[in-house]
Backbone as ProteinMPNN parsed JSONL, in Angstrom:
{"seq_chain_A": "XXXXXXXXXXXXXXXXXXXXXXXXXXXXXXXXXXXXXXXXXXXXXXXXXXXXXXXXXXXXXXXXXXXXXXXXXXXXXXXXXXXXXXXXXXXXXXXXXXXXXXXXXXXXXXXXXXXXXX", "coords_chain_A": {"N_chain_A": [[24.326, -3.211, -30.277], [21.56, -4.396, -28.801], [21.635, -6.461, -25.644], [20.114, -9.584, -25.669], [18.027, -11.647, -22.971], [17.544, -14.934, -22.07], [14.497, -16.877, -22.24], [12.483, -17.902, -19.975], [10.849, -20.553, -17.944], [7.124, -20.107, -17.095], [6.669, -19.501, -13.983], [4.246, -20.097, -12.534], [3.337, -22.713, -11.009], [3.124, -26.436, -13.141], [2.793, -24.888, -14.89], [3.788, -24.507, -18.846], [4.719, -22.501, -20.356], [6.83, -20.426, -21.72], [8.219, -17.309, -20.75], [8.92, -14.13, -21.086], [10.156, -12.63, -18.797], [8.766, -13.815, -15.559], [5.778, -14.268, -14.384], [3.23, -15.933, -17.207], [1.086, -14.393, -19.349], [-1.761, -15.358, -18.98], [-1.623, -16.575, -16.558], [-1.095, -14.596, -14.902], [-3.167, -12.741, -15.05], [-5.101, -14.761, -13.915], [-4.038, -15.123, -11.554], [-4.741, -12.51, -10.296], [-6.686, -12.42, -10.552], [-7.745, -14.21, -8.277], [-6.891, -13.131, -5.85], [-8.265, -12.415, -2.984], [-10.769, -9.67, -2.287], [-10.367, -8.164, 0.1], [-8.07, -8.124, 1.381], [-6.691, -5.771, 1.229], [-8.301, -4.503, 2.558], [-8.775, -0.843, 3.943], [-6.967, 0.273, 3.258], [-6.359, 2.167, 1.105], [-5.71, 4.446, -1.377], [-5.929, 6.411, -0.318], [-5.269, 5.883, 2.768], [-2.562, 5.082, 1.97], [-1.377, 7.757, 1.243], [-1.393, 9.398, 3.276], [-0.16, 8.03, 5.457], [2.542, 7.906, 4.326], [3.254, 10.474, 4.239], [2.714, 11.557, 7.033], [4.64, 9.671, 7.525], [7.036, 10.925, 7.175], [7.231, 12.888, 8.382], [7.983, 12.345, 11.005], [10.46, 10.77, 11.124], [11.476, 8.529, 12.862], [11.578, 5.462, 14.971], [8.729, 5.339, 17.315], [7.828, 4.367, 19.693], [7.526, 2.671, 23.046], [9.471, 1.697, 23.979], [11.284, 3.03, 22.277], [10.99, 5.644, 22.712], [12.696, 6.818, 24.825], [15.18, 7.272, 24.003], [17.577, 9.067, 22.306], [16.735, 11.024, 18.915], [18.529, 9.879, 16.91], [19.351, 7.408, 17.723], [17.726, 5.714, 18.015], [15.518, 3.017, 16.41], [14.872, 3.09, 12.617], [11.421, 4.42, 11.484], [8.963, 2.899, 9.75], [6.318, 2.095, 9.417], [3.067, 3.134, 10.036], [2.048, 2.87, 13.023], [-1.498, 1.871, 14.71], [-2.523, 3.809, 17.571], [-4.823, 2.995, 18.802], [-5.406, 0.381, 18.487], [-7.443, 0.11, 16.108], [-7.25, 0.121, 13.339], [-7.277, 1.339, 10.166], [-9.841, 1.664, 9.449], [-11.167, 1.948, 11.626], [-13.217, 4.555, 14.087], [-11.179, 5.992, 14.672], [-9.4, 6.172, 12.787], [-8.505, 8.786, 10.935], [-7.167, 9.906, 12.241], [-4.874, 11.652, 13.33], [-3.779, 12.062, 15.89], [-3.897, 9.899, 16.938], [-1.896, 7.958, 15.874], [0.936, 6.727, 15.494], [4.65, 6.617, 14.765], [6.58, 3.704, 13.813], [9.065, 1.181, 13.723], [9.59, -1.57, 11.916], [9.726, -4.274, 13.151], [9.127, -3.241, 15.886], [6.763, -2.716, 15.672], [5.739, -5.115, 14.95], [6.148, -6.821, 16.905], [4.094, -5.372, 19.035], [1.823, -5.505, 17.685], [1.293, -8.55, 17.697], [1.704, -8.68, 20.299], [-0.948, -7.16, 21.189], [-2.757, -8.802, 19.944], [-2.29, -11.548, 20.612], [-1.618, -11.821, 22.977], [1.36, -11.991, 24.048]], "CA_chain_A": [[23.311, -4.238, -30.373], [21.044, -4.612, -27.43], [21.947, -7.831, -24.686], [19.053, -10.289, -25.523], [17.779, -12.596, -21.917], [17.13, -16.289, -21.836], [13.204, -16.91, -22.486], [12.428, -18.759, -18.948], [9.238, -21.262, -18.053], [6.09, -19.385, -16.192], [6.754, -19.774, -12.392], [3.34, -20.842, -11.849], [3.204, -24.891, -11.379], [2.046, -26.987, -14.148], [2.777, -23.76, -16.549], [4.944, -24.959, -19.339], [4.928, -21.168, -21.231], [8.047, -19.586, -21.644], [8.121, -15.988, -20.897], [10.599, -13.406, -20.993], [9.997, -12.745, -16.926], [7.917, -13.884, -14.728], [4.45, -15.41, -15.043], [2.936, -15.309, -18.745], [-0.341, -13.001, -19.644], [-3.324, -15.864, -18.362], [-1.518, -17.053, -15.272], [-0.775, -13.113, -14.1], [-4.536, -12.925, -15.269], [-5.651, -15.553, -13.138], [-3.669, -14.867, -10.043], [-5.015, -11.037, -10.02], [-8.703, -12.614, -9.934], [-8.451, -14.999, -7.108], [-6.818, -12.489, -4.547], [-9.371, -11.742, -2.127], [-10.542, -8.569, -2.32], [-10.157, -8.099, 1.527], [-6.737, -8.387, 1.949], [-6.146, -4.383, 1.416], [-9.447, -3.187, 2.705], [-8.704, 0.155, 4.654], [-5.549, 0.223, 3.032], [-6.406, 2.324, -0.303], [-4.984, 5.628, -1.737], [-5.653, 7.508, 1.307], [-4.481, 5.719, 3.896], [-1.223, 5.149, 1.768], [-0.978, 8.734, 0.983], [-1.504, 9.922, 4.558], [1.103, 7.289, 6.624], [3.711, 8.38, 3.818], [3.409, 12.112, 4.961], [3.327, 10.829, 8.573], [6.587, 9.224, 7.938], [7.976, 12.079, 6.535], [7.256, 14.508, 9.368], [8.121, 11.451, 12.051], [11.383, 9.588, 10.773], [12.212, 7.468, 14.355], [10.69, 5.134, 16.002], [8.222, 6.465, 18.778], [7.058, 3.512, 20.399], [7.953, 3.283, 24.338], [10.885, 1.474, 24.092], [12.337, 3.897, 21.679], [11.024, 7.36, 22.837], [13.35, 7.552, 25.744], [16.658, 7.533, 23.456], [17.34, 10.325, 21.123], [16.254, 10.185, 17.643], [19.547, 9.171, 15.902], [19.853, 5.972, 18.068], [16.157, 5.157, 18.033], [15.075, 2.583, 14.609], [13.774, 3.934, 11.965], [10.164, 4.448, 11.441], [9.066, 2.318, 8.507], [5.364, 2.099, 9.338], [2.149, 4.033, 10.975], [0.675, 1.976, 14.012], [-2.798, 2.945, 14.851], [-2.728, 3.58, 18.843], [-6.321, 2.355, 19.328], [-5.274, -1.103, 17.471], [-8.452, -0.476, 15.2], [-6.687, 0.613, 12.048], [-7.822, 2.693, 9.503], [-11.378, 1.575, 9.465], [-11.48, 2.214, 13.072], [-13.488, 5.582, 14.208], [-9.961, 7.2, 14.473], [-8.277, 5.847, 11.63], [-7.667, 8.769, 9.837], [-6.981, 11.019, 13.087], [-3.222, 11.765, 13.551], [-3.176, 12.104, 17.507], [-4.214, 7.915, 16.977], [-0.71, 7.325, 15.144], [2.544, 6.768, 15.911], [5.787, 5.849, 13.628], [7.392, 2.462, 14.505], [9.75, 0.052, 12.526], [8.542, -2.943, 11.303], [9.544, -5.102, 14.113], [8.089, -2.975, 17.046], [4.992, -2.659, 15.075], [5.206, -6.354, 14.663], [5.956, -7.022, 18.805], [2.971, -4.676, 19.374], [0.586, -5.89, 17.345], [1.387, -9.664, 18.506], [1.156, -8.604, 22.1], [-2.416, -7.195, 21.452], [-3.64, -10.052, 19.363], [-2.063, -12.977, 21.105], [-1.348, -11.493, 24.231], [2.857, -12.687, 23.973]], "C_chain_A": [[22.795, -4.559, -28.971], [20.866, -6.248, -26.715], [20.048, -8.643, -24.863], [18.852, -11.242, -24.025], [16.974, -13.519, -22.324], [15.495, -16.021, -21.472], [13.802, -17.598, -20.819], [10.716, -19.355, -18.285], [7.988, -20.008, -16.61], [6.389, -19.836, -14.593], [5.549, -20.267, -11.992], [3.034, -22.356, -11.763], [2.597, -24.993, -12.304], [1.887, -25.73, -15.282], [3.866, -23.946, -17.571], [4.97, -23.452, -20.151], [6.29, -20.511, -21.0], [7.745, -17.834, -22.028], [9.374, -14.947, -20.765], [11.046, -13.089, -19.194], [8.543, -12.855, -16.718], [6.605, -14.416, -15.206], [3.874, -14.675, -16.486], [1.278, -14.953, -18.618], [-1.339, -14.026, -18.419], [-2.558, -16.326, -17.114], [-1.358, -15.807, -14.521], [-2.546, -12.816, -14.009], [-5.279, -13.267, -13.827], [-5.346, -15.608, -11.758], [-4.165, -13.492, -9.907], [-6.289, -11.621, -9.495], [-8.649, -13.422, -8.819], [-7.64, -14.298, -6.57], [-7.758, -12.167, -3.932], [-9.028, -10.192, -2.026], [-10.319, -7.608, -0.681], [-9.235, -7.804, 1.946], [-6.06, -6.484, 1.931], [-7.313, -3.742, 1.896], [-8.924, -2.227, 4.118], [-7.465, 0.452, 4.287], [-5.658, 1.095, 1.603], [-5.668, 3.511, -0.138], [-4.726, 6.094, -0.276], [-5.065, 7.565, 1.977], [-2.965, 5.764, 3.062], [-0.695, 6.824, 1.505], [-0.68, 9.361, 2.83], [-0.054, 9.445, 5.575], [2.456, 7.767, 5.96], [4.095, 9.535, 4.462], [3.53, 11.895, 6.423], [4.357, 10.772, 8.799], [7.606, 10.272, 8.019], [8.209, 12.964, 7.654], [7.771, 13.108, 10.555], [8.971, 10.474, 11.553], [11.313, 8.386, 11.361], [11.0, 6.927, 14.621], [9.632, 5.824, 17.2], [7.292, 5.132, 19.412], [7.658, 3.598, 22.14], [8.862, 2.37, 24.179], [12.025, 2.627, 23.864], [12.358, 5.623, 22.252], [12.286, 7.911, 23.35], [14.957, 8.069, 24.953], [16.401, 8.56, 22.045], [17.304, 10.285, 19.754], [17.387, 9.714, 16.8], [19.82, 7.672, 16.982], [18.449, 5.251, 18.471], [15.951, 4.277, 16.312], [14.123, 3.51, 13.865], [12.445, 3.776, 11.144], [9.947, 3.748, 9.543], [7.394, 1.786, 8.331], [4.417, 2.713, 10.197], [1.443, 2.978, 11.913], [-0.209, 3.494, 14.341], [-2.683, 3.004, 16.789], [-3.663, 2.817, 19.552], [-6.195, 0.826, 19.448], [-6.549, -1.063, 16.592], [-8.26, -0.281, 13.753], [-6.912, 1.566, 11.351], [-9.075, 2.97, 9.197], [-12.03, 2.038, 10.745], [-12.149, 4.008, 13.048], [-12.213, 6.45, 14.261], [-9.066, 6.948, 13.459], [-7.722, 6.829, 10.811], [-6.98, 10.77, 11.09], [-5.181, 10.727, 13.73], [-2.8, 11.67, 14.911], [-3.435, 10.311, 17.617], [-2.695, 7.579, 16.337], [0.793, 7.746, 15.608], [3.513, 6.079, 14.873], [6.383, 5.026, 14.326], [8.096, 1.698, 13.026], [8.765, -1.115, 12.666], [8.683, -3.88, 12.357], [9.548, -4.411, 15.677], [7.038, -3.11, 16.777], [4.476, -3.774, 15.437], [4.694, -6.779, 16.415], [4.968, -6.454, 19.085], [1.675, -4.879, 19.039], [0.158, -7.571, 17.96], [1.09, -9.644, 20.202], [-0.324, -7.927, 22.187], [-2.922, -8.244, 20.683], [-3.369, -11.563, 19.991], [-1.681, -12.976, 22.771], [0.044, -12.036, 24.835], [3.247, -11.075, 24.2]], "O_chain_A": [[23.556, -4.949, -28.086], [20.095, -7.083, -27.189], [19.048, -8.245, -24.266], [19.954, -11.771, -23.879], [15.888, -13.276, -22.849], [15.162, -15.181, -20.635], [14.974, -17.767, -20.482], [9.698, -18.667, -18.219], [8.3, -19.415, -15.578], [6.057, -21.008, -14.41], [5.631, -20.976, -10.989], [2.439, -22.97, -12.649], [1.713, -24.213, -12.658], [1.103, -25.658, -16.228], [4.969, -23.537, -17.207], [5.825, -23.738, -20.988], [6.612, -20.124, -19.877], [7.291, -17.293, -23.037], [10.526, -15.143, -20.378], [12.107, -13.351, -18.629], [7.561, -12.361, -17.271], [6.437, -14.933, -16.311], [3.95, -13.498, -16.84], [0.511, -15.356, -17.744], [-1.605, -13.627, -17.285], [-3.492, -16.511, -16.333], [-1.504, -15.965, -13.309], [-3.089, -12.694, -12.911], [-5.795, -12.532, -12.984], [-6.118, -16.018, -10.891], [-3.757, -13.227, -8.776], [-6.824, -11.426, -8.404], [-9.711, -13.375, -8.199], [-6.766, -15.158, -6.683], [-8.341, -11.28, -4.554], [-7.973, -9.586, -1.841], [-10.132, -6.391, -0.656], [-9.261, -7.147, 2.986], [-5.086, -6.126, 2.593], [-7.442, -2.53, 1.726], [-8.708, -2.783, 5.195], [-6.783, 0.979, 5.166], [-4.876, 0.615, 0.782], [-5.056, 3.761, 0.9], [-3.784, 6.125, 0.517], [-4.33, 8.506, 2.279], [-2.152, 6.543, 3.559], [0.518, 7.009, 1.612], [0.434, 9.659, 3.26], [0.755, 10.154, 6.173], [3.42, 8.025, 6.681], [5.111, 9.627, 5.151], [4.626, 12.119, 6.936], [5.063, 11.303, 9.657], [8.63, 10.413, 8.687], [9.214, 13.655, 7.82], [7.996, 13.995, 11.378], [8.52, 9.334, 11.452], [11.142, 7.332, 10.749], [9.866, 7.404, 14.598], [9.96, 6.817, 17.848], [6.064, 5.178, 19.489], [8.236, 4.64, 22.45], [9.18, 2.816, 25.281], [12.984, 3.034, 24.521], [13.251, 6.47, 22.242], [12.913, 8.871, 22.9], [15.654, 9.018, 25.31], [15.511, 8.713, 21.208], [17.954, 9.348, 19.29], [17.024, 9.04, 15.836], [20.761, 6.961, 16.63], [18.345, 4.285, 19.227], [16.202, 4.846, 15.25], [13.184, 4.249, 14.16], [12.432, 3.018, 10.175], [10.564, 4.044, 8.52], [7.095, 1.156, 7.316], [4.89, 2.912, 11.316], [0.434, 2.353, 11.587], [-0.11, 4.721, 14.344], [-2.822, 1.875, 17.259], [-3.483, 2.161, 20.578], [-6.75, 0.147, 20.312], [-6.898, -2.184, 16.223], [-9.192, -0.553, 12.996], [-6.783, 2.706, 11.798], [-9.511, 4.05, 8.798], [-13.193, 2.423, 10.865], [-11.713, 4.754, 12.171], [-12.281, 7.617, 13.874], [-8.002, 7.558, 13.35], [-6.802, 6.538, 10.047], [-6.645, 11.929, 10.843], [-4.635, 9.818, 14.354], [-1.67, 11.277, 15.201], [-2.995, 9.688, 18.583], [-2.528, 6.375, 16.53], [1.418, 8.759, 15.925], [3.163, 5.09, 14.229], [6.792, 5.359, 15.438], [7.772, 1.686, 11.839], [7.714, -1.407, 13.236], [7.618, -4.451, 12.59], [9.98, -5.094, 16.606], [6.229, -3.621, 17.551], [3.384, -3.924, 15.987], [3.599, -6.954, 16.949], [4.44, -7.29, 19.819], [0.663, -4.612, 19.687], [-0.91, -7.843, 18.508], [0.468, -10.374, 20.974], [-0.933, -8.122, 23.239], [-4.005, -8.531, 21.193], [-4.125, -12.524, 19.853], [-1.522, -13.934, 23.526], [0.024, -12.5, 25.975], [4.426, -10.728, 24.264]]}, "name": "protein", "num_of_chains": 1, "seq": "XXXXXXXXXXXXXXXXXXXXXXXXXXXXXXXXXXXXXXXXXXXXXXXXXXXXXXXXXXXXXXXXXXXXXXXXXXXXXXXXXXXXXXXXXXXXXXXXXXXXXXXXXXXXXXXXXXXXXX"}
């Protein structure tokens, strides 16, 4: 006999609907339509297909902290920075000598030190 789970209320405030998980049909609805559609632009198939294969051929870190140490004690690569900083919309966005593999918190230090200058 298959384990039935506890109905539980919609996570969205002010939603009294009980759903089996997570928000119920019109509040999943309604949060899809007000995302700005902005928030992934340059970010579609492509680019995700492309930085995957990137990763693949470029495990390690390669930022200049990490180059100098050898790739098993370097972090590991968990996203594509763009060298330029213009991303993937940028005139080189989809040019491979523009990219480098970094973890998520060099990427982050790198992008913060060109946008805020820290």
């Amino acid at each position: 006999m298959p384990t039935r789970k506890a109905m539980q209320v919609c996570p969205t405030p002010g939603c009294p609907t009980l759903t089996p998980q997570g928000r119920c049909t019109p509040c999943q609805a309604k949060a899809t339509q007000a995302r700005p559609t902005h928030r992934n632009a340059g970010r579609g198939t492509a680019w995700r297909n492309a930085s995957k294969r990137y990763l693949e051929d470029h495990p390690y870190c390669e930022c200049d902290e990490c180059t100098p140490l050898l790739p098993l004690q370097r972090d590991l690569a968990t996203e594509v920075d763009h060298i330029d900083g213009l991303g993937p919309l940028g005139p080189r966005g989809f040019d491979p000598t523009n990219w480098q593999a970094m973890s998520k918190r060099h990427h982050s230090r790198k992008t913060a030190r060109e946008t805020f200058g820290h």
